[in-house]
N, C-alpha and C positions, 0 to 999 in steps of 0.2 A: 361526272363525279368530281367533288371538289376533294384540294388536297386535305383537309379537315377530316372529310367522309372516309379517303383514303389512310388516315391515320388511326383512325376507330377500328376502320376493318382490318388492319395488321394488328391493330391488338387483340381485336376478337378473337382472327381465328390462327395466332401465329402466340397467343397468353404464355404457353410452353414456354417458350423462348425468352418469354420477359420476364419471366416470372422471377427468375434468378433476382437482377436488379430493381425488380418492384419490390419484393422481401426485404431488400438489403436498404431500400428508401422504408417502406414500414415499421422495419428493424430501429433504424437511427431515427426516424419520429416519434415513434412510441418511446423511447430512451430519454430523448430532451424533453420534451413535451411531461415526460411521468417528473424527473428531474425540477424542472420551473413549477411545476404546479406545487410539489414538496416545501418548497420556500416559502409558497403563499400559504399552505394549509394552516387555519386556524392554532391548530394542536403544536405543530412546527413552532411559529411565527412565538408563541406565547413561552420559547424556551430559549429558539437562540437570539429573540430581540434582547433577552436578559446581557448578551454579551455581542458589543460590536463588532467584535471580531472574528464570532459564527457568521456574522449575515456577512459581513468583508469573504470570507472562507466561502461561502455559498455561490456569492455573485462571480467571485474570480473561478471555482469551479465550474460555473456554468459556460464560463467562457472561453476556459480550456474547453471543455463538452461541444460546444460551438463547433470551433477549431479541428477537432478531433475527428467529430462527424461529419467536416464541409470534407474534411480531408478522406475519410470512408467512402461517402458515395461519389466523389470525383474518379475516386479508383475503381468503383463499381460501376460508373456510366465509362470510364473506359474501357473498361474490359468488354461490357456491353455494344460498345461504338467498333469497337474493333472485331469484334465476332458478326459484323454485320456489314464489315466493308462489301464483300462480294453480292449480297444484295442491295447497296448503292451502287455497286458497278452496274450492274442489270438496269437500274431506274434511269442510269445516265443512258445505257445502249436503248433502251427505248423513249428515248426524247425530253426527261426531266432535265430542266437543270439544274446547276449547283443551288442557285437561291430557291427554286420552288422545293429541290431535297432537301435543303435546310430548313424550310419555313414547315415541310412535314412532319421530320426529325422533332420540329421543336412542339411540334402539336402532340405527338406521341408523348411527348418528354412530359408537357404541360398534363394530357391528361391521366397519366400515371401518375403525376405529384398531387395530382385532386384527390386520388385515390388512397393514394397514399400517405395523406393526410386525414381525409377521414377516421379511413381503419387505424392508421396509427395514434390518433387522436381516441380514438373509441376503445383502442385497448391500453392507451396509457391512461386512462380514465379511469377504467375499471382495477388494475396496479396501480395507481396513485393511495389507496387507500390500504392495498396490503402493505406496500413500504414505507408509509407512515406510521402504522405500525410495526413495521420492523425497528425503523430510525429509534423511536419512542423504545421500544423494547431496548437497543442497544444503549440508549440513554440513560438505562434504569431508572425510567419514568413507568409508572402503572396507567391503564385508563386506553381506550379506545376510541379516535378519530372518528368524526362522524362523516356519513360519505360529503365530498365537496367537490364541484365544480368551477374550475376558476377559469372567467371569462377573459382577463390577463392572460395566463399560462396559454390560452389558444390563439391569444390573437400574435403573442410574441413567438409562438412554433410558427404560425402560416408567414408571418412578414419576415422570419428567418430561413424557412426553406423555397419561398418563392427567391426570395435573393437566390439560394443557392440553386434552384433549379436552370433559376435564367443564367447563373454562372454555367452550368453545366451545357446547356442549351448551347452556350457562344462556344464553349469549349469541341462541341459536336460539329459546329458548322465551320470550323477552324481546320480540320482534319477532312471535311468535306472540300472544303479550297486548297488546303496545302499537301491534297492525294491526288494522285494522274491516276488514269484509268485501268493505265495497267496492275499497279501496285495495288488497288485495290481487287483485282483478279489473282495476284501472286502473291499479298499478301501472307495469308496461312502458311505459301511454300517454304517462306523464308527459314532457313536454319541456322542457328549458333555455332560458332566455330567451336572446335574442339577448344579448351584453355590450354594453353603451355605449363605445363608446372615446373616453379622454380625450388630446386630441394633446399635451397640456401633460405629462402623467404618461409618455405614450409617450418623447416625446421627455428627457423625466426619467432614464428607467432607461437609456436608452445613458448619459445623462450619467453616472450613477453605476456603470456599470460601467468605462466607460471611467475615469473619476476613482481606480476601486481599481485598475486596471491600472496606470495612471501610477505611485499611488506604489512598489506589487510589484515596479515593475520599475526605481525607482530604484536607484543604486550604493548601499551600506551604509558612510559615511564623515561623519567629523565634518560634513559642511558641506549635504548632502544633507539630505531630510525624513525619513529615519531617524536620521540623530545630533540633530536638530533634536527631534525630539518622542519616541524612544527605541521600543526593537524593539516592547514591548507594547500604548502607544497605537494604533502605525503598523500591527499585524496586528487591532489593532480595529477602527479606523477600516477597511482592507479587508476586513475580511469584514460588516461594519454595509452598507457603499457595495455589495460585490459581491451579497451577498442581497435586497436591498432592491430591487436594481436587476434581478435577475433575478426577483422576484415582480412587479417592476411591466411587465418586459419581455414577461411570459408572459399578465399578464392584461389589460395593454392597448396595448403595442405592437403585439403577434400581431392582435387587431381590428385597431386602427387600418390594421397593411399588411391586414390581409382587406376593410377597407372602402374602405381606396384601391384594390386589383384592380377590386372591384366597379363603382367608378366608370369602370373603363377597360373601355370594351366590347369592345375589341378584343381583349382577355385573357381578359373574363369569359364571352363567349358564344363562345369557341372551345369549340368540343367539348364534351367533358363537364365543364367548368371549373365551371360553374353550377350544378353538382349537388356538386359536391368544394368548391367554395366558400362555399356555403350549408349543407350540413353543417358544416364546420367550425367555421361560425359558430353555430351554435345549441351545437355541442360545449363550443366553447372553455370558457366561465364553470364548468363542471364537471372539465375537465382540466388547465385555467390551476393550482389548486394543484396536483395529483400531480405535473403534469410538474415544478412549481420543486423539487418536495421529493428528486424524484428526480436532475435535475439536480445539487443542490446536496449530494447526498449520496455522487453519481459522481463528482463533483469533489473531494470528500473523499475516497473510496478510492482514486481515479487517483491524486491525489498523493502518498497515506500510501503507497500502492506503487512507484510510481516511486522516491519520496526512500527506500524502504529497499531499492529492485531497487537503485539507484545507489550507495548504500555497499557491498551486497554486491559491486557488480562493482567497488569500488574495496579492498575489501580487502586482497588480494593485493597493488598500490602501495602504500597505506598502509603494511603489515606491511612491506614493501624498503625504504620511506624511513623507518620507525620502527625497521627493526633492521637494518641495512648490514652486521651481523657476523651468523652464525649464533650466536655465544656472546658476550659480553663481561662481565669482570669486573675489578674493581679485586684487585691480586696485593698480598693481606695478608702472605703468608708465601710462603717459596719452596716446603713440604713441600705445602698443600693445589694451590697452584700447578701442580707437578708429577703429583699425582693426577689432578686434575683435564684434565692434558692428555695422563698417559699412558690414562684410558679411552675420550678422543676418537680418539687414534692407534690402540688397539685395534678401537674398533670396524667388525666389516665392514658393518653393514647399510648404514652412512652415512659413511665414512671420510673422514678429515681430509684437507682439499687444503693445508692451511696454516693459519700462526698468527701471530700479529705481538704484540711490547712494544712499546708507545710511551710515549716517559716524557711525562706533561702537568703542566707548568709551572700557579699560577695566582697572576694578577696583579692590580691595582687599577689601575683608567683613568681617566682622566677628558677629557670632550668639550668641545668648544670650541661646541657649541649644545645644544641638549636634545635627549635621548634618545627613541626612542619608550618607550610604557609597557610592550611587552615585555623592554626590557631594563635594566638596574641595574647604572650603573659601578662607583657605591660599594660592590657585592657582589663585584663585579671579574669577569675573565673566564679563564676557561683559553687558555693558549696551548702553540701544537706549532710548529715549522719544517716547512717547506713539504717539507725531503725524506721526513721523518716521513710529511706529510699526502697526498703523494702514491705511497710507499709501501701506507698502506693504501689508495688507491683503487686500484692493481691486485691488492692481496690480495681486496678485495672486487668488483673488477670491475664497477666503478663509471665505465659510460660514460656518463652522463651529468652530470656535473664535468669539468669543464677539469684538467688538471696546471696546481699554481702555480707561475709563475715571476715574484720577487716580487722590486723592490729594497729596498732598508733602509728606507728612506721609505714604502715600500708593506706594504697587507697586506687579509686576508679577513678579512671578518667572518660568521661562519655559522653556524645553526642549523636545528634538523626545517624543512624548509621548510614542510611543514604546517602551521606556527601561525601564517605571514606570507600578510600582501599583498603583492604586485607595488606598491602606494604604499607600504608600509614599505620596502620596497628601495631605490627611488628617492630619501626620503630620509635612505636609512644610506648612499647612495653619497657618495662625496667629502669625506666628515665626518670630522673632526681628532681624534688621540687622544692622551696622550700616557700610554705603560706607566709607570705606579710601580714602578720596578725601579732598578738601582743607576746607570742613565744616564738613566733619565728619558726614553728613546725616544720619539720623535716619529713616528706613522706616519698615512698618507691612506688610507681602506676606498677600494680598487680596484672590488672588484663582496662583493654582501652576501647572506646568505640563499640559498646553497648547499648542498646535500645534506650532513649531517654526517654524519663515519666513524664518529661514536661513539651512542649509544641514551642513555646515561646521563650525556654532557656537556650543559648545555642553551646557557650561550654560550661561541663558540669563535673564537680569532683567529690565524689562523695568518698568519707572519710567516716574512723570508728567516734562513736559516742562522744568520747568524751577528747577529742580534740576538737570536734563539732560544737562541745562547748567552750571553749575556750575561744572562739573567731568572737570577736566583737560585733556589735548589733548594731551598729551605729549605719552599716546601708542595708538591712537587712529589710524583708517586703515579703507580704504571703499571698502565697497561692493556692488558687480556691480551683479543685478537680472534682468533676463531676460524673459520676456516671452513670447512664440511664440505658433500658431495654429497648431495643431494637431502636440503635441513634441513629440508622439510614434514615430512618421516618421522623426525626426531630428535628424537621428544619424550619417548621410551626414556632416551636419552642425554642430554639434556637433565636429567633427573629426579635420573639418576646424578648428572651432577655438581654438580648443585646439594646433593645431602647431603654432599658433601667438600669442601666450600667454605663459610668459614665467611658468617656472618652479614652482616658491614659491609664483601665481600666487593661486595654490590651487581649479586649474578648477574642480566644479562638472556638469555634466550632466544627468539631467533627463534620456532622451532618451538611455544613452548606460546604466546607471543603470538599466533600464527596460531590455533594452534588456538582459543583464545579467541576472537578476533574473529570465527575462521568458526562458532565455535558460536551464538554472543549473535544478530550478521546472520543467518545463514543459519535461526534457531528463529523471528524475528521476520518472516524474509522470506518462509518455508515458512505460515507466522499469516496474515499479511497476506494472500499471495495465494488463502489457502484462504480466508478468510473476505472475502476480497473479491471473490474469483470465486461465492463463493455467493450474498453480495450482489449483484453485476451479474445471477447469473441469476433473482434473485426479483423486482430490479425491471422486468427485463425482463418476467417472467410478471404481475406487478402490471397493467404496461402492455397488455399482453395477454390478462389477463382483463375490463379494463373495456371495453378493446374488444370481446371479446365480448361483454357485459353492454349497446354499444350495436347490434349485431348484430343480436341478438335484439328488440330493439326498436323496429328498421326493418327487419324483415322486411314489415309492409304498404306502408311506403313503396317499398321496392322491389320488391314486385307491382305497382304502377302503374306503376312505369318499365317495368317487361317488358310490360304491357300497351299502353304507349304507344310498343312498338317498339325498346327496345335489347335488344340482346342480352347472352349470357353476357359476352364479351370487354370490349364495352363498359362493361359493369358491373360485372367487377371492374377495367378502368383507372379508375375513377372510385373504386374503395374504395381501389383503391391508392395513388393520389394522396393520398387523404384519410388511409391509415394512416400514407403517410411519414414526412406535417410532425410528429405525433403522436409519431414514432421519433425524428424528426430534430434535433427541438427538444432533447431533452435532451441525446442524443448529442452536438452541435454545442456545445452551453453547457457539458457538462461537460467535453469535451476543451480546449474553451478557456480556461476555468477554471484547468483543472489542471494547463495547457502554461504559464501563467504562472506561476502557481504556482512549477513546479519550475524552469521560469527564474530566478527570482526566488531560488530555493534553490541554486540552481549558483551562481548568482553573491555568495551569501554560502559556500559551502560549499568554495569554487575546487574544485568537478568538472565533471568531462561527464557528465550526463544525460543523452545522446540514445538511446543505446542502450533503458535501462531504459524512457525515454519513448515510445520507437518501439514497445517489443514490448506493453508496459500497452496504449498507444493503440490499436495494432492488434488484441490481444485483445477489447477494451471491444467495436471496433465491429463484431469478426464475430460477439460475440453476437448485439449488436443487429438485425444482418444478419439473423443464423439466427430470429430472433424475428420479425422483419417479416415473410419470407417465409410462415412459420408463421401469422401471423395474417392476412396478405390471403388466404390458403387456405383457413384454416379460417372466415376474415368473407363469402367470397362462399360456401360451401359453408351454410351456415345460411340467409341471404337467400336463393339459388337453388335450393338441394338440390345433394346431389353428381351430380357430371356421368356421365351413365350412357356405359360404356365399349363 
């Protein structure tokens, strides 16, 4: 029997055992493989070629993805390689050597990755076509991908995981030369020392997580310890304070509460406390880093997904408060004018509800205190009359502005409200202006930082009637708003009329601004959540294969317990306990993480996050959920045998 022959029949009849790390090779092909194909699809390809910096976005995510997944299944053929030293031992004691066990090993390795590229090629095949339509759906694009096969996407998965198989492969026969025979027979015996706990270092890492929370969660304002030491320090200084403190929290707060339980007998010897608490502790010093790396890198994808779930659900507000007109343009001429507004009128898909001229005035001001740095008297400001300006808030149906009604001494100051704080307001309220115009008008800003009618004015100050008339005309310029039913769909029209309109004509459009922004979010958010849900479910499986890896390790320890009278029930409450804190801990640290975090970003960003933050949060933890289950199953099924039915 050749060693070839020999590699087949350990797969055949030993599959159980592989099966583990052929899933997790299946798992990461079908991932990349679904991923590259997505770039090429027809339907894809014909939305973000529109913008360079989608397909830039794509290529650099697929090679994070790369990265991600050489890194997964290295960790899964270890875990594999090492649950398998004591039958290398056995090959060596009956006459193999290192190089014929390695040249098996790699035959084994070789023919799982054929396999594992098919199937996973076969089922990202058949998903390549639902997440196409997902991507497009989250695009807010309409229209159904036709199925497609891309002969690229499989040859770039096979020549990217042969690389990595044959990495894996050298990494196998490395471990085969740098093991003596004995340690691959004592292997499993090996135990972790109990950790020392330092109450000084314990009591350290709240200090310094709480300390990064503090500043996260300061306001972003001159007088605060963001304007104080400026945004780059302040997000170094938190992630220096929030890591440090979460490496010091895992690997010696976690003892420290484990050695305080211990001392309370009233806790330690209930039940099977004493067995879930004494593992733990002999655990900890081996799982103290995975658990910080995984924590700390959950908290990183929580947030990168939340803060882009959060733009995407604000898109649609943004794009109302940045374009209040389905069209607007400055009216050069009355011929392209006219063009312009007889193929809005024509059109039936989207047809025009209305149009409004506004003539805007623009003036020079000057303040009786300082400005904020948003705005610039000496550039001066445009002005309209408040019947103008309330005109167009029922062309655009604009219920949320007040109609002005303004004395001569009064007036609005306003612009995108998106670029302000609620403290800019408060101080533009009440503040003295006086127009450079032919009377020199003296006006008080009543209320400031109002929805503006227009996309293309940036500051604007509407005043009563008849001081409106009085501004001289001499730079005065009209603006042509348009508005039509259902503008997401007028990006047809939109196109139109921008070729009949000339150049310093200043066309914005509603409908291709949406479409931009829902394409940019929506390719970034569709990135993020695939490669972050791929993420959550490998560190989930990380977590899950070391648990197995100690499973098999206390399978004697837990023949003594069953000898000394617990039973099945009893013995997996007690693995259960012990796998929670294991789940629990990162879980717990990454949502809290990444809940401040995105606090922290709402309140620079003036959005509501709860939404994005609620469904991230909830996803993260019914992974974790579906993983824990999965592992107290399969940790008592190893130690006990499966339960016969």
């Amino acid at each position: 029997m050749t060693l070839f022959d020999l590699a087949k029949k350990n797969i055949k009849h030993n599959f159980i055992h592989y099966f583990l790390y052929f899933a997790s090779m299946i798992f990461s092909i079908m991932i990349y493989y679904t991923f590259v194909s997505l770039a090429q699809d027809p339907a894809v390809v014909a939305r973000i070629d529109k913008s360079a910096k989608l397909s830039t976005v794509f290529d650099a995510s697929s090679i994070v993805l790369i990265i991600f997944v050489a890194i997964f299944i290295l960790y899964s053929n270890h875990f594999f390689t090492r649950k398998r030293k004591k039958e290398i031992g056995i090959y060596s004691l009956l006459g193999l050597r290192k190089k014929e066990i390695g040249k098996m090993l790699f035959y084994e390795n070789f023919l799982m990755g054929i396999g594992a590229l098919v199937i996973g090629i076969g089922l990202g095949t058949l998903l390549s076509k639902f997440f196409v339509m997902v991507l497009l759906r989250v695009m807010d694009f309409g229209g159904v991908s036709n199925f497609v096969f891309s002969l690229d996407a499989v040859i770039n998965t096979v020549i990217i995981f042969v690389i990595i198989t044959l990495i894996t492969s050298f990494t196998g026969y490395r471990i085969i030369y740098r093991t003596t025979l004995l340690d691959l027979f004592h292997s499993e015996s090996k135990r972790e020392k109990t950790p020392k706990s330092n109450p000084v270092l314990a009591i350290l890492s709240i200090v310094l997580i709480a300390f990064g929370y503090f500043i996260a969660l300061q306001p972003v304002n001159a007088i605060s310890i963001w304007g104080r030491i400026g945004f780059g320090p302040g997000a170094l200084v938190i992630l220096v304070s929030v890591i440090l403190g979460t490496v010091l929290l895992l690997s010696n707060f976690l003892p420290f509460l484990l050695n305080q339980i211990r001392k309370n007998k009233r806790i330690f010897y209930n039940g099977t406390n004493i067995i879930s608490n004494s593992q733990l502790a002999f655990r900890i010093a081996s799982n103290a880093r995975t658990l910080a790396v995984i924590a700390i890198l959950s908290a990183t994808t929580l947030t990168a997904i939340g803060a882009i779930g959060s733009l995407y659900y604000n898109v649609n507000k943004d794009a109302n408060a940045s374009y209040p007109a389905t069209f607007e343009y400055t009216v050069v001429d009355n011929a392209s004018n006219q063009k312009a507004l007889g193929l809005a009128e024509k059109n039936t898909k989207t047809p025009m509800t209305g149009h409004l001229e506004t003539t805007v005035n623009h003036v020079k001001a000057t303040s009786d205190r300082e400005m904020p740095v948003e705005y610039s008297p000496e550039e001066g400001f445009s002005v309209i009359g408040q019947t103008a300006y309330n005109k167009l808030l029922k062309l655009e149906d604009n219920t949320d502005s007040e109609k002005a009604d303004l004395n001569d001494d009064e007036a609005i100051l306003i612009a995108p409200a998106s670029l302000y704080s609620e403290e800019t307001a408060k101080t533009l309220k009440n503040q003295n202006f006086t127009l450079q115009n032919s009377t020199k008008q003296k006006v008080t800003v009543k209320d400031a930082l109002k929805q503006s009618p227009f996309s293309s004015i940036f500051g604007l100050i509407i005043v009563s009637d008849d001081v409106a008339n009085t501004i001289s005309s001499q730079k005065a310029r009209t603006i042509q708003s348009i508005m039509v039913d259902n503008p997401k769909d007028a990006v047809a029209l939109g196109e139109q009329m921008a070729k009949v309109l000339p150049e310093d004509a200043g066309f914005v459009s509603f409908p291709q601004g949406y479409e931009a922004g829902m394409s940019t979010i929506g390719v970034l958010l569709f990135i993020g959540m695939f490669i972050g849900l791929v993420f959550l479910a490998a560190t989930g499986s990380i977590i899950y294969f070391k648990q197995l890896t100690e499973a098999y390790n206390d399978v004697a320890t837990y023949d003594i317990l069953k000898k000394i009278g617990l039973d099945r029930k009893e013995i997996r409450k007690t693995i259960a306990k012990q796998v929670l804190v294991i789940f629990l801990v990162p879980l717990v640290l990454g949502i809290a993480h990444s809940s401040v975090a995105l606090i922290a970003l709402s309140g620079m960003l003036q959005m509501d996050l709860t939404l994005p933050v609620l469904l991230s949060t909830g996803l993260y933890t019914l992974m974790f959920a579906i993983y824990y289950i999965l592992t107290v199953n399969t940790y008592t099924n190893i130690v006990m045998g499966k339960e016969k039915q």
